[in-house]
mmCIF entry with sequence, helices, sheets and N, C-alpha, C, O atoms, coordinates in Angstrom:
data_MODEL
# 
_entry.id   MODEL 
# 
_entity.id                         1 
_entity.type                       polymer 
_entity.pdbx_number_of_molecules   1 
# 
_entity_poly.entity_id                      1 
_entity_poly.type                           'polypeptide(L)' 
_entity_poly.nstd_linkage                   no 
_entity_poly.nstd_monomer                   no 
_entity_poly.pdbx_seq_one_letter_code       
;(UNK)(UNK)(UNK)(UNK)(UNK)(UNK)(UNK)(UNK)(UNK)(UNK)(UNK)(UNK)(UNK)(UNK)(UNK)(UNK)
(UNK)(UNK)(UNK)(UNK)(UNK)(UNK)(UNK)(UNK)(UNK)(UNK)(UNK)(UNK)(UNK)(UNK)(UNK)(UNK)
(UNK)(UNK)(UNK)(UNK)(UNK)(UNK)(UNK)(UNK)(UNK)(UNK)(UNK)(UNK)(UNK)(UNK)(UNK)(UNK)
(UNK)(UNK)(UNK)(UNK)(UNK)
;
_entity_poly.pdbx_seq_one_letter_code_can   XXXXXXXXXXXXXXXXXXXXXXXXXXXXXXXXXXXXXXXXXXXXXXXXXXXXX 
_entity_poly.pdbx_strand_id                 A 
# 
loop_
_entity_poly_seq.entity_id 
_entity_poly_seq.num 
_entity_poly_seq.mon_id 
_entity_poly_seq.hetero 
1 1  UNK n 
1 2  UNK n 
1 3  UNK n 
1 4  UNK n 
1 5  UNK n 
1 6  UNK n 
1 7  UNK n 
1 8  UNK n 
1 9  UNK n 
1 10 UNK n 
1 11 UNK n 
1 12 UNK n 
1 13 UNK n 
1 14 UNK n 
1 15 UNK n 
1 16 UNK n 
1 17 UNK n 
1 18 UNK n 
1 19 UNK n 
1 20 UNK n 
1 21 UNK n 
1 22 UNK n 
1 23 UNK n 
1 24 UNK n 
1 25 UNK n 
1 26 UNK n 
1 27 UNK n 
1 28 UNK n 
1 29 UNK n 
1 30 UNK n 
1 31 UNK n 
1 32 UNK n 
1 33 UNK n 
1 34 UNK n 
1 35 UNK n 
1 36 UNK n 
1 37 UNK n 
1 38 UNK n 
1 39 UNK n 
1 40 UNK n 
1 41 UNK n 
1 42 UNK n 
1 43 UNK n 
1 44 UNK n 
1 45 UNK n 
1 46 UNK n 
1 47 UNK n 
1 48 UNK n 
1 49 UNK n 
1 50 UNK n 
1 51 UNK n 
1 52 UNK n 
1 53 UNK n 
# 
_struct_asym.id          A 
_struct_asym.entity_id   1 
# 
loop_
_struct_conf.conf_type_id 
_struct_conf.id 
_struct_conf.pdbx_PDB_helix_id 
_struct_conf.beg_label_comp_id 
_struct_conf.beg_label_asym_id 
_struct_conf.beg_label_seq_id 
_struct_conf.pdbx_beg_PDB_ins_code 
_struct_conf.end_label_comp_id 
_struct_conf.end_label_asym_id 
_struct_conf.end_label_seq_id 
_struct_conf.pdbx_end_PDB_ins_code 
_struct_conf.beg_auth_comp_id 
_struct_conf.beg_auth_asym_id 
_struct_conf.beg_auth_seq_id 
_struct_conf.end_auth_comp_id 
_struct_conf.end_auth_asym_id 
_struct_conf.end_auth_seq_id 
_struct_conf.pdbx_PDB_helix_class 
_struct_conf.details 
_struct_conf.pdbx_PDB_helix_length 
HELX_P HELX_P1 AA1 UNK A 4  ? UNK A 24 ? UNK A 4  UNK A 24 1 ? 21 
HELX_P HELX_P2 AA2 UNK A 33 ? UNK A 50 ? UNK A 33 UNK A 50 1 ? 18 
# 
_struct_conf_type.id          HELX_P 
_struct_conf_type.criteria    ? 
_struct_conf_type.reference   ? 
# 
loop_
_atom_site.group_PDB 
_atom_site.id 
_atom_site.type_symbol 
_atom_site.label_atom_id 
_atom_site.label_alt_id 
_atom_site.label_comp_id 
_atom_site.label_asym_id 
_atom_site.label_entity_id 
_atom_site.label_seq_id 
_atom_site.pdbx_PDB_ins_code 
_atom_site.Cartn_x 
_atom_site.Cartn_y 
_atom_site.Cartn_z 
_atom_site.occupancy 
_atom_site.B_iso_or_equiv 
_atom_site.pdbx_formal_charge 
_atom_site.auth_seq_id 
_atom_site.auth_comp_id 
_atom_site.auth_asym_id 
_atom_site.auth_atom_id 
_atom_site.pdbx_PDB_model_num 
ATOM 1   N N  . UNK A 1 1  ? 0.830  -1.195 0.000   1.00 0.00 ? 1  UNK A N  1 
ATOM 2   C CA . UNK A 1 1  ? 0.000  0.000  0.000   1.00 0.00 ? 1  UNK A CA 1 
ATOM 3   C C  . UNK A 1 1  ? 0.874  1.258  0.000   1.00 0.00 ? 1  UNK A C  1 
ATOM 4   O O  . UNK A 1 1  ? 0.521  2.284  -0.581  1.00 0.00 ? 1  UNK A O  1 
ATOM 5   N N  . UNK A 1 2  ? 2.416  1.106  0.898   1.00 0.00 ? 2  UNK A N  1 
ATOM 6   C CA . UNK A 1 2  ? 2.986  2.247  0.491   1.00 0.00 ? 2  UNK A CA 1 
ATOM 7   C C  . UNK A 1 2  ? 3.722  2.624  -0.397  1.00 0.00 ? 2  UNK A C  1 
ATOM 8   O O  . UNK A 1 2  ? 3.995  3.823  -0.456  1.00 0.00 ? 2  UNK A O  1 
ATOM 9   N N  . UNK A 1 3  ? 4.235  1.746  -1.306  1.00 0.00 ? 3  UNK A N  1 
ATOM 10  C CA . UNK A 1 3  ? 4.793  1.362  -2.269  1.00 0.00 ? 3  UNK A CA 1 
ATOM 11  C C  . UNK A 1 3  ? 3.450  1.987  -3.449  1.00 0.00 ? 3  UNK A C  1 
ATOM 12  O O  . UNK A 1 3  ? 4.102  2.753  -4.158  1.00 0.00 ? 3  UNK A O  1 
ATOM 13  N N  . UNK A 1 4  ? 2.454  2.016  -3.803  1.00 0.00 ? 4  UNK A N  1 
ATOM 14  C CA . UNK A 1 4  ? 1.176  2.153  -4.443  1.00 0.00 ? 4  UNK A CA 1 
ATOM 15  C C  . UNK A 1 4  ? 1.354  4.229  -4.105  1.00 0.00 ? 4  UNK A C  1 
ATOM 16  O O  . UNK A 1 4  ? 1.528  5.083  -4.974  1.00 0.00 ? 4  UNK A O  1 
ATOM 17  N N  . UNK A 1 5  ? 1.219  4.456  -2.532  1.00 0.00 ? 5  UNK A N  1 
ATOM 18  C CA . UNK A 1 5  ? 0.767  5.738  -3.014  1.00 0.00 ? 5  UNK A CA 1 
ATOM 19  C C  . UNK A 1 5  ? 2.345  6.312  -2.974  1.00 0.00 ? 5  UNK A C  1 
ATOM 20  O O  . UNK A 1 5  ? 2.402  7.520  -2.744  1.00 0.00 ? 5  UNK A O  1 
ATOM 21  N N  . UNK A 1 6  ? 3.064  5.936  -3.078  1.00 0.00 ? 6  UNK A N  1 
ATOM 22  C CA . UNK A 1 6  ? 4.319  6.401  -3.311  1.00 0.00 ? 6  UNK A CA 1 
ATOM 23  C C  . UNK A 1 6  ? 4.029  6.541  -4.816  1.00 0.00 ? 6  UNK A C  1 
ATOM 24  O O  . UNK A 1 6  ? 4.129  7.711  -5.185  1.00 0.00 ? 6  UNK A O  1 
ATOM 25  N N  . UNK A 1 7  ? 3.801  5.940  -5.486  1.00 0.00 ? 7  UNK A N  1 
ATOM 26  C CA . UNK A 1 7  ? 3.884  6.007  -7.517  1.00 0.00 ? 7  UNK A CA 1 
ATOM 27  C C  . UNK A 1 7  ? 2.693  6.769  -7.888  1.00 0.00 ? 7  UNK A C  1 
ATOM 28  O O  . UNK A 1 7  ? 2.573  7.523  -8.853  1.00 0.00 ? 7  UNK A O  1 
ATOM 29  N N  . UNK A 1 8  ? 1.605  6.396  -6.760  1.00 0.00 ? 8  UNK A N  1 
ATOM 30  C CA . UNK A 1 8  ? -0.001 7.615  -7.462  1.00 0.00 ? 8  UNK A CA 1 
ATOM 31  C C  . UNK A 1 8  ? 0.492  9.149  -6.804  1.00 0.00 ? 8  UNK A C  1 
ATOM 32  O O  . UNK A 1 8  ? -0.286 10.102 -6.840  1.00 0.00 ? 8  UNK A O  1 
ATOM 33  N N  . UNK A 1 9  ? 1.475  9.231  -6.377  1.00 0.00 ? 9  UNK A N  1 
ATOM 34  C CA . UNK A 1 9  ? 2.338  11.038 -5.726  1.00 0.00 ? 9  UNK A CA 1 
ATOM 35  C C  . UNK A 1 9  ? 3.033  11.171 -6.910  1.00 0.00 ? 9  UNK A C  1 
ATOM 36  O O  . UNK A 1 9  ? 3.075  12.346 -7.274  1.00 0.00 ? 9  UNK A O  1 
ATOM 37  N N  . UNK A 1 10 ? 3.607  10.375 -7.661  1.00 0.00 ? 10 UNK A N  1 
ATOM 38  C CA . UNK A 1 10 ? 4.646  10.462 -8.254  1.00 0.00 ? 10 UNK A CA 1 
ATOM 39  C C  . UNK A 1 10 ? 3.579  10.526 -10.156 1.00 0.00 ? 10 UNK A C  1 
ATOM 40  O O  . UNK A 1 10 ? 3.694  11.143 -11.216 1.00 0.00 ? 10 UNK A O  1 
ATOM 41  N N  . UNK A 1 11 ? 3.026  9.901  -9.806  1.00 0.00 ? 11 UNK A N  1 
ATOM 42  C CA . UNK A 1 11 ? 1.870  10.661 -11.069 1.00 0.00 ? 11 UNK A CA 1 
ATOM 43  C C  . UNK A 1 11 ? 1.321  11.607 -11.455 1.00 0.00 ? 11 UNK A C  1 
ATOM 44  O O  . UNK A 1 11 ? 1.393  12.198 -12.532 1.00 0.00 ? 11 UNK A O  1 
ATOM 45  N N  . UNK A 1 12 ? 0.484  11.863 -10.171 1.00 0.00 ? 12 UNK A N  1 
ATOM 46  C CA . UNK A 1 12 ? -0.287 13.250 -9.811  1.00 0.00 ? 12 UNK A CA 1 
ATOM 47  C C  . UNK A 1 12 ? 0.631  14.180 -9.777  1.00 0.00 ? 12 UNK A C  1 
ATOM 48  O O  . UNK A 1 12 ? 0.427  15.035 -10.639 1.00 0.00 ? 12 UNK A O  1 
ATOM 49  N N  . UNK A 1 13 ? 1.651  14.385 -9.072  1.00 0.00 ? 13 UNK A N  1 
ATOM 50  C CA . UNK A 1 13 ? 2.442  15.378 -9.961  1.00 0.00 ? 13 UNK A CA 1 
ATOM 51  C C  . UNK A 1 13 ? 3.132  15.608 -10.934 1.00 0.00 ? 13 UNK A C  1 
ATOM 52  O O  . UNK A 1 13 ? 3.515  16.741 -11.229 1.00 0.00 ? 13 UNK A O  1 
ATOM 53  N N  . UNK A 1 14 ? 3.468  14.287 -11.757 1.00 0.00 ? 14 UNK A N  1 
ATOM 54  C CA . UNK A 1 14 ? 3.383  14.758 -13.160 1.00 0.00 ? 14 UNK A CA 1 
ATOM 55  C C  . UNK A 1 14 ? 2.412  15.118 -14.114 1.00 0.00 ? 14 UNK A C  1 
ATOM 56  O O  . UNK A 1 14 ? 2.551  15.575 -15.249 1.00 0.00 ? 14 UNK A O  1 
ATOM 57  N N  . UNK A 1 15 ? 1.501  14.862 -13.525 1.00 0.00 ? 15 UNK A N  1 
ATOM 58  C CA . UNK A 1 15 ? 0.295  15.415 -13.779 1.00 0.00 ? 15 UNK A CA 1 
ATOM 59  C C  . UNK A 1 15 ? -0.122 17.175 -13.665 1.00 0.00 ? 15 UNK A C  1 
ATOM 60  O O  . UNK A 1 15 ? -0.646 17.897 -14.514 1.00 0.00 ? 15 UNK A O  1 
ATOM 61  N N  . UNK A 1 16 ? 0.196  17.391 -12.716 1.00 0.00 ? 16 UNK A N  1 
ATOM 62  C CA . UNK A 1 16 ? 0.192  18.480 -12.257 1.00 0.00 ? 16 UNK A CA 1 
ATOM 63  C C  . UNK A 1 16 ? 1.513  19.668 -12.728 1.00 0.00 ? 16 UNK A C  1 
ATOM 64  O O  . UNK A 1 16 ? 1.365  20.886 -12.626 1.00 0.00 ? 16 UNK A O  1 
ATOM 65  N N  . UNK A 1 17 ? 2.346  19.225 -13.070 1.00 0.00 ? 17 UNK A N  1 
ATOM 66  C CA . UNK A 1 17 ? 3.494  20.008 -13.859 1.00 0.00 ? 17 UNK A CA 1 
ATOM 67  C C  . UNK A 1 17 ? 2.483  20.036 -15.221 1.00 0.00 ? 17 UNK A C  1 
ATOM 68  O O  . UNK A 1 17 ? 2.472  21.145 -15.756 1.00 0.00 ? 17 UNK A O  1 
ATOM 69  N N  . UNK A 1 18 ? 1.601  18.976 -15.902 1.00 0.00 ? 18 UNK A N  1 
ATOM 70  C CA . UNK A 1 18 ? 1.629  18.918 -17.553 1.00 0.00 ? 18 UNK A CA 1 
ATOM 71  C C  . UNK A 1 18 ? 0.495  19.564 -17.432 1.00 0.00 ? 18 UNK A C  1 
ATOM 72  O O  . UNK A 1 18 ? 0.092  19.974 -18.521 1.00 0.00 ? 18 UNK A O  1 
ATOM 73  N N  . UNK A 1 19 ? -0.746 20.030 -15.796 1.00 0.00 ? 19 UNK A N  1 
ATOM 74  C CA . UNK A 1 19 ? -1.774 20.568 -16.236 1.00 0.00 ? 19 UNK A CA 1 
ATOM 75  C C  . UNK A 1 19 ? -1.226 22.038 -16.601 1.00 0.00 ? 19 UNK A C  1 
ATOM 76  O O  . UNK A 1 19 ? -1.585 22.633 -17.617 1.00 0.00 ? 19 UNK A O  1 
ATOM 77  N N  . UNK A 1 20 ? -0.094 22.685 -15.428 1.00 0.00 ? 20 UNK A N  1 
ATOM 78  C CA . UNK A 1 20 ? 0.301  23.882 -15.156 1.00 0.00 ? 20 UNK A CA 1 
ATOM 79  C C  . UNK A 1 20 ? 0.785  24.223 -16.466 1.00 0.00 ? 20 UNK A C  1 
ATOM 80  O O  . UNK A 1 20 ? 0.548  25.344 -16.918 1.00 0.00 ? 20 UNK A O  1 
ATOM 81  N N  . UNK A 1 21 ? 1.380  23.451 -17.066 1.00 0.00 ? 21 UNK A N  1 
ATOM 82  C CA . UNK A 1 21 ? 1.958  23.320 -18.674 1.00 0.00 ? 21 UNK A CA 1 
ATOM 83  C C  . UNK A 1 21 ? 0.782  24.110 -20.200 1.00 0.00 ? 21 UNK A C  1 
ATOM 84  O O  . UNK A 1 21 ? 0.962  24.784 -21.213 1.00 0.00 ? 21 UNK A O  1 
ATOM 85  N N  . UNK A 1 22 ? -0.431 23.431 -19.433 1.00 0.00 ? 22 UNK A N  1 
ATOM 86  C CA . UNK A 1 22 ? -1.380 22.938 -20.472 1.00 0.00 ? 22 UNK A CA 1 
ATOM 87  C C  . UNK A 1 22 ? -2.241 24.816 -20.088 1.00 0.00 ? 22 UNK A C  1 
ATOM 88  O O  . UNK A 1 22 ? -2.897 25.414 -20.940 1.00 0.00 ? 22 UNK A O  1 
ATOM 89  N N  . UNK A 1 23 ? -2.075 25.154 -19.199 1.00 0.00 ? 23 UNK A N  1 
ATOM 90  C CA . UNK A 1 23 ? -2.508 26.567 -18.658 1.00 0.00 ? 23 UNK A CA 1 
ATOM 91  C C  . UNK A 1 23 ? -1.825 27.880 -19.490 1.00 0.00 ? 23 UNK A C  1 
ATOM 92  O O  . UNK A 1 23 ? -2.265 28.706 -20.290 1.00 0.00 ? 23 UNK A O  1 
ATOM 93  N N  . UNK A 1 24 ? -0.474 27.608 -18.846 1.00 0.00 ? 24 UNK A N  1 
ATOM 94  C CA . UNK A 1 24 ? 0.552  28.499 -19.167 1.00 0.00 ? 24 UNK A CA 1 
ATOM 95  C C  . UNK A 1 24 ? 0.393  28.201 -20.843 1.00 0.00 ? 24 UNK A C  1 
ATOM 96  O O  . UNK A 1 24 ? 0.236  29.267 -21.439 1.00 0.00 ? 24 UNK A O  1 
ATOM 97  N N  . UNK A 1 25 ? 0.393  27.358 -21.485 1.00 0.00 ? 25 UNK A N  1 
ATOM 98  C CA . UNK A 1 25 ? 0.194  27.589 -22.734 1.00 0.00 ? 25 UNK A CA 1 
ATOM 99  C C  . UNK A 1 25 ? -0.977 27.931 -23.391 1.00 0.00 ? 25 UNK A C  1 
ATOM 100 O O  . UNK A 1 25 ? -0.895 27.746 -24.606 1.00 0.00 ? 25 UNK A O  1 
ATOM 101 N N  . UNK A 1 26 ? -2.193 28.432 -22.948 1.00 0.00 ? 26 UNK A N  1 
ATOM 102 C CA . UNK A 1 26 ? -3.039 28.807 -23.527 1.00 0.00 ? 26 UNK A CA 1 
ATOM 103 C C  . UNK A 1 26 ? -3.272 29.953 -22.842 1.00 0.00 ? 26 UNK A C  1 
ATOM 104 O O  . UNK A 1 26 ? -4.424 30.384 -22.902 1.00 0.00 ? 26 UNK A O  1 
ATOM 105 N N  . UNK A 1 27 ? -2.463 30.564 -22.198 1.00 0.00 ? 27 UNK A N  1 
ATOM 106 C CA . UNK A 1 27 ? -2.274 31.964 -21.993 1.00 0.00 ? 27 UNK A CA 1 
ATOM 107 C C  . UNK A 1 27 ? -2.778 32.099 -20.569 1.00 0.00 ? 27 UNK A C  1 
ATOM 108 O O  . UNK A 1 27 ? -2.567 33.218 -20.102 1.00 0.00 ? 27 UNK A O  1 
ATOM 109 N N  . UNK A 1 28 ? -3.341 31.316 -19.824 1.00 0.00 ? 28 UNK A N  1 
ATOM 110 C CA . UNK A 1 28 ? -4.396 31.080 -18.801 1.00 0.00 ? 28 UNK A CA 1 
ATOM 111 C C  . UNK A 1 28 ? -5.558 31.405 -19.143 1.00 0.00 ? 28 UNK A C  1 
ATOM 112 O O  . UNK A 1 28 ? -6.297 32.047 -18.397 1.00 0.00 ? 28 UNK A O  1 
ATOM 113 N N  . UNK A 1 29 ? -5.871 31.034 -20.246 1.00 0.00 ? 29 UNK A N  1 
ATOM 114 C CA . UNK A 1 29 ? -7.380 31.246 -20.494 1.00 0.00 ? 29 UNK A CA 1 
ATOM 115 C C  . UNK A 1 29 ? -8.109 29.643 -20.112 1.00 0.00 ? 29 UNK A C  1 
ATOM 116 O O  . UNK A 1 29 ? -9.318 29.613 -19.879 1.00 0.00 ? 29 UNK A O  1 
ATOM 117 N N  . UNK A 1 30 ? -7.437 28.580 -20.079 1.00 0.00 ? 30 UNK A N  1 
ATOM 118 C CA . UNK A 1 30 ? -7.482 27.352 -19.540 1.00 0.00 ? 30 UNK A CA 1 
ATOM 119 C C  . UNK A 1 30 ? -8.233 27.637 -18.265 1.00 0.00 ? 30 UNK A C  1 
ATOM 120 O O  . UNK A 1 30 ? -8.420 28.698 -17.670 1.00 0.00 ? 30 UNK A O  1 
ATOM 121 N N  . UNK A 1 31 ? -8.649 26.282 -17.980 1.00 0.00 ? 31 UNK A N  1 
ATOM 122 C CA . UNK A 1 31 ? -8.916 26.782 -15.914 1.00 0.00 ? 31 UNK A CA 1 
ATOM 123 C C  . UNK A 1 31 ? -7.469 25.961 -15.579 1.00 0.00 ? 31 UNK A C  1 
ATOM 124 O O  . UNK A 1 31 ? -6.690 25.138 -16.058 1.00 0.00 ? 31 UNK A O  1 
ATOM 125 N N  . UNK A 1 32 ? -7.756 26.991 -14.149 1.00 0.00 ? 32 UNK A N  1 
ATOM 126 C CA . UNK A 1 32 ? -6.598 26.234 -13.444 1.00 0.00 ? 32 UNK A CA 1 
ATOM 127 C C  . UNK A 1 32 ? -6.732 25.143 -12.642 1.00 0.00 ? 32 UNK A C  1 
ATOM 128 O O  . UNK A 1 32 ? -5.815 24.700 -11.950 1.00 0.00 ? 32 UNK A O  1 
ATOM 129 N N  . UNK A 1 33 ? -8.131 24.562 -12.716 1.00 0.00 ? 33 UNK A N  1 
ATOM 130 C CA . UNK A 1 33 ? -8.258 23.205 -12.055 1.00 0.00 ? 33 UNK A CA 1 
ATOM 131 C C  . UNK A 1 33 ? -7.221 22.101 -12.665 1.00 0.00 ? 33 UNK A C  1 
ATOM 132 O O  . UNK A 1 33 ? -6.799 21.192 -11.951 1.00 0.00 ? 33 UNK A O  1 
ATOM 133 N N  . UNK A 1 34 ? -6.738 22.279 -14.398 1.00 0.00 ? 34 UNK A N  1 
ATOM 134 C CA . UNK A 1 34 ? -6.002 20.952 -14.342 1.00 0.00 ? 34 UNK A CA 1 
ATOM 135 C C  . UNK A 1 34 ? -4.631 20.802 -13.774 1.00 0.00 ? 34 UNK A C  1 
ATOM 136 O O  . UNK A 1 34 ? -3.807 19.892 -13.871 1.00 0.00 ? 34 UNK A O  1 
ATOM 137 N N  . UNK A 1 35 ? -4.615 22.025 -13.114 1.00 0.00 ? 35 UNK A N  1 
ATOM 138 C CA . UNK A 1 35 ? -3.231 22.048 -12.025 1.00 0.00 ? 35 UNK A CA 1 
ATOM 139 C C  . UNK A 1 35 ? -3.101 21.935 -10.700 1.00 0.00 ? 35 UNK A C  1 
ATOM 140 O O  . UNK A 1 35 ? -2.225 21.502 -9.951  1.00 0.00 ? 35 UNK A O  1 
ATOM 141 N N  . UNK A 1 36 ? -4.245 22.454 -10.556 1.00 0.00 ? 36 UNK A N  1 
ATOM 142 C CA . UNK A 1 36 ? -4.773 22.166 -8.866  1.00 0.00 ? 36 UNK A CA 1 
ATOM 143 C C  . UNK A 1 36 ? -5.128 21.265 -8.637  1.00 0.00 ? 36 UNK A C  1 
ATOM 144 O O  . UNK A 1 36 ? -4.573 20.914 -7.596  1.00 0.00 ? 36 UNK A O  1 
ATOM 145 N N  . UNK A 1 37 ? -5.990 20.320 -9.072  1.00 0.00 ? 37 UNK A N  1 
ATOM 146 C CA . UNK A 1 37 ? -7.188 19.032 -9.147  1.00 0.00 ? 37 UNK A CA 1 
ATOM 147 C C  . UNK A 1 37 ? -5.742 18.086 -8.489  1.00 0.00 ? 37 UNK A C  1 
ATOM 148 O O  . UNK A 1 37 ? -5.441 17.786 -7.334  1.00 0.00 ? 37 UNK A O  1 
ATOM 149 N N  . UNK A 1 38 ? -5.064 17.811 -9.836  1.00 0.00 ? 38 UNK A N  1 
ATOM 150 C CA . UNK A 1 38 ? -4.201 16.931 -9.542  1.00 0.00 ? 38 UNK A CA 1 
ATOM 151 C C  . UNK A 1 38 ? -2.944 17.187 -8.436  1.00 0.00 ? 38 UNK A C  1 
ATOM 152 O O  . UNK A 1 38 ? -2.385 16.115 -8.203  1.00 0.00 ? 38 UNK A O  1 
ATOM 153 N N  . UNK A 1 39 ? -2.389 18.246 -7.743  1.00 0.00 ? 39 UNK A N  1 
ATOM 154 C CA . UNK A 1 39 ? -1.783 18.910 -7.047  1.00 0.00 ? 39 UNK A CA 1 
ATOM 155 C C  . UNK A 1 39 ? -2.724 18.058 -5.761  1.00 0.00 ? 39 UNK A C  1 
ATOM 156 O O  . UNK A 1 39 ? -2.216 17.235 -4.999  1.00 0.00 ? 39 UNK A O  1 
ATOM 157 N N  . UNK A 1 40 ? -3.658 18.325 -5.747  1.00 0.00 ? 40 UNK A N  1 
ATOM 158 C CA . UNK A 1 40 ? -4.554 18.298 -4.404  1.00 0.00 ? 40 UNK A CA 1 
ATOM 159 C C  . UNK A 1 40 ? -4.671 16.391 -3.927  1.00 0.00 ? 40 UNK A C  1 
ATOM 160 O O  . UNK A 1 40 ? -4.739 15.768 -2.868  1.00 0.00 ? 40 UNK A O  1 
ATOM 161 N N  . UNK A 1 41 ? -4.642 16.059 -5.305  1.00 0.00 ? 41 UNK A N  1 
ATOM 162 C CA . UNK A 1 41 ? -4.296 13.977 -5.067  1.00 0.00 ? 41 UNK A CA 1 
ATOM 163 C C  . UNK A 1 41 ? -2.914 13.407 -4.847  1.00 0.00 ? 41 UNK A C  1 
ATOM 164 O O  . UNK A 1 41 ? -2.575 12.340 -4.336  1.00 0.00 ? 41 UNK A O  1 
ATOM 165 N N  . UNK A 1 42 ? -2.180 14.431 -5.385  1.00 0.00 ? 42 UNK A N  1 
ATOM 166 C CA . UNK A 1 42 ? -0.777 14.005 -5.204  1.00 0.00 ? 42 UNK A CA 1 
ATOM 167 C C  . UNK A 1 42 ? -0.061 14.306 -3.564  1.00 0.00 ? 42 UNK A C  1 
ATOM 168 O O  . UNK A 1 42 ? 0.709  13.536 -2.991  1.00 0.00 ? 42 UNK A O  1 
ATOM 169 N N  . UNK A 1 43 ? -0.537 15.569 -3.059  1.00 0.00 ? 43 UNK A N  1 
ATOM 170 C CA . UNK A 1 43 ? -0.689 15.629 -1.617  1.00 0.00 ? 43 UNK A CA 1 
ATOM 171 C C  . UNK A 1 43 ? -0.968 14.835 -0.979  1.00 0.00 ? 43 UNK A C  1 
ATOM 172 O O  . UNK A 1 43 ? -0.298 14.155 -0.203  1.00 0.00 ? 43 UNK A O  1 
ATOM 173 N N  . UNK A 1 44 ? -2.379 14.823 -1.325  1.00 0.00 ? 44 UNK A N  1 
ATOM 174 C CA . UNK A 1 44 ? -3.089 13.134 -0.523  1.00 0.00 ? 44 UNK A CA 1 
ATOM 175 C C  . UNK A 1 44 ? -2.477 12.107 -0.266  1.00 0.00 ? 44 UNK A C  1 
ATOM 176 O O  . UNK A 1 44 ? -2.637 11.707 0.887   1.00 0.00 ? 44 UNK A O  1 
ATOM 177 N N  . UNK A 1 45 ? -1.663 11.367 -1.066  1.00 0.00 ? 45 UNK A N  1 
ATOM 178 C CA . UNK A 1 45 ? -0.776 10.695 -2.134  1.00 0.00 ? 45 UNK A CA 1 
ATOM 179 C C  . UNK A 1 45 ? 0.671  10.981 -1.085  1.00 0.00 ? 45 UNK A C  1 
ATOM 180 O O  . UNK A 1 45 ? 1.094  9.894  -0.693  1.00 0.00 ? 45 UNK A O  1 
ATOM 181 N N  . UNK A 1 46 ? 1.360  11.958 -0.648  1.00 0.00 ? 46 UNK A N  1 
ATOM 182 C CA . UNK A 1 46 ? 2.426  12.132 -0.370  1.00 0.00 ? 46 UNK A CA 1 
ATOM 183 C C  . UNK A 1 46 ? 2.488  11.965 1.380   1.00 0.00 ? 46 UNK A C  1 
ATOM 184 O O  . UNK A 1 46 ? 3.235  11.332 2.126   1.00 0.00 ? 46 UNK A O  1 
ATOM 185 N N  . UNK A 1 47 ? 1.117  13.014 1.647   1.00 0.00 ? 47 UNK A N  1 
ATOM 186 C CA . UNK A 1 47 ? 0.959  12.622 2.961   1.00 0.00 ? 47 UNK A CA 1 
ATOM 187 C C  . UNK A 1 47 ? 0.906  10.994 3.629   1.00 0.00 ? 47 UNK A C  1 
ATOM 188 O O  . UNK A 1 47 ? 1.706  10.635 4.493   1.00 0.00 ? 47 UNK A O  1 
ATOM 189 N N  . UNK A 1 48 ? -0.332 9.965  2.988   1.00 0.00 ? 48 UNK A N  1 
ATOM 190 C CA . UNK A 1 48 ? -0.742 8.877  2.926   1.00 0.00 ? 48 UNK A CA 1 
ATOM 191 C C  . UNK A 1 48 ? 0.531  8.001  3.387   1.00 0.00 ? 48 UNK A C  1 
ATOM 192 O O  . UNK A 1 48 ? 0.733  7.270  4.356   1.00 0.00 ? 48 UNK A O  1 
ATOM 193 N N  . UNK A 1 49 ? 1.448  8.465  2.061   1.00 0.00 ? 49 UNK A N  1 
ATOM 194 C CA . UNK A 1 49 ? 3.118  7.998  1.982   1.00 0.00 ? 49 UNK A CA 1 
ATOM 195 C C  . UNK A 1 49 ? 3.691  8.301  3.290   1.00 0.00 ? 49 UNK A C  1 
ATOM 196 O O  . UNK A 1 49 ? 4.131  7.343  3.926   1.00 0.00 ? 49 UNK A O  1 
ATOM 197 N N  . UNK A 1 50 ? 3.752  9.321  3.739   1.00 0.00 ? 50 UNK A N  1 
ATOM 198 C CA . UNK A 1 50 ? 4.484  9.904  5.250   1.00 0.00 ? 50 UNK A CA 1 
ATOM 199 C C  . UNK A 1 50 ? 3.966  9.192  6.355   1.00 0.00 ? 50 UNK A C  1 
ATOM 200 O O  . UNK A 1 50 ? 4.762  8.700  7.155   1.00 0.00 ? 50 UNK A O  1 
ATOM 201 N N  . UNK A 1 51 ? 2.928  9.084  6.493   1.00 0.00 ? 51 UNK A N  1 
ATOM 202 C CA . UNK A 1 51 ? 1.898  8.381  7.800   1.00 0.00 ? 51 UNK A CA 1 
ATOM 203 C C  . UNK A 1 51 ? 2.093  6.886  7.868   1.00 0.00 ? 51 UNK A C  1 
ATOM 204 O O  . UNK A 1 51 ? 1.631  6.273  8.830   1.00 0.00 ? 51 UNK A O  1 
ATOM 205 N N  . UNK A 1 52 ? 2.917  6.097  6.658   1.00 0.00 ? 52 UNK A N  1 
ATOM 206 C CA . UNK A 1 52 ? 3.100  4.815  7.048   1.00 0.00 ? 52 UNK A CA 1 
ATOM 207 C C  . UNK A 1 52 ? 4.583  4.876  7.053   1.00 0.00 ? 52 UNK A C  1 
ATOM 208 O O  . UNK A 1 52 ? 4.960  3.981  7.809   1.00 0.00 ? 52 UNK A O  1 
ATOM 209 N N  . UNK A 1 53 ? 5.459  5.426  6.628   1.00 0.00 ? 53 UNK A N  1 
ATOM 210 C CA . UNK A 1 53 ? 6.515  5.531  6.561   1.00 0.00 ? 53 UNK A CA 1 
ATOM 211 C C  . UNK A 1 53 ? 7.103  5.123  8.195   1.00 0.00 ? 53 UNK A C  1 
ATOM 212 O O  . UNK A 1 53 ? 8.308  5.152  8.442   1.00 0.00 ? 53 UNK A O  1 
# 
């Protein structure tokens, strides 16, 4: 299980670099949920990771 949200942290923020990506290139006329959304699971995701550690 920690092994699991160790790699869904490690997604979600690549996720989250390619939403911030996907923003910044359309000038921010994009929303900024596809940077936040995934930012906010990868936390989840990192914390989850810390608490069994």
């Amino acid at each position: 299980m920690k092994k699991a949200a160790l790699i869904l942290s490690i997604i979600f923020t690549i996720l989250t670099f390619v939403g911030a990506g996907y923003v910044l290139y359309n000038g921010g006329k994009a929303n900024a949920g596809y940077a936040i959304v995934p930012m906010v699971f990868a936390l989840a995701c990192i914390a989850f990771y810390r608490n069994r550690k």
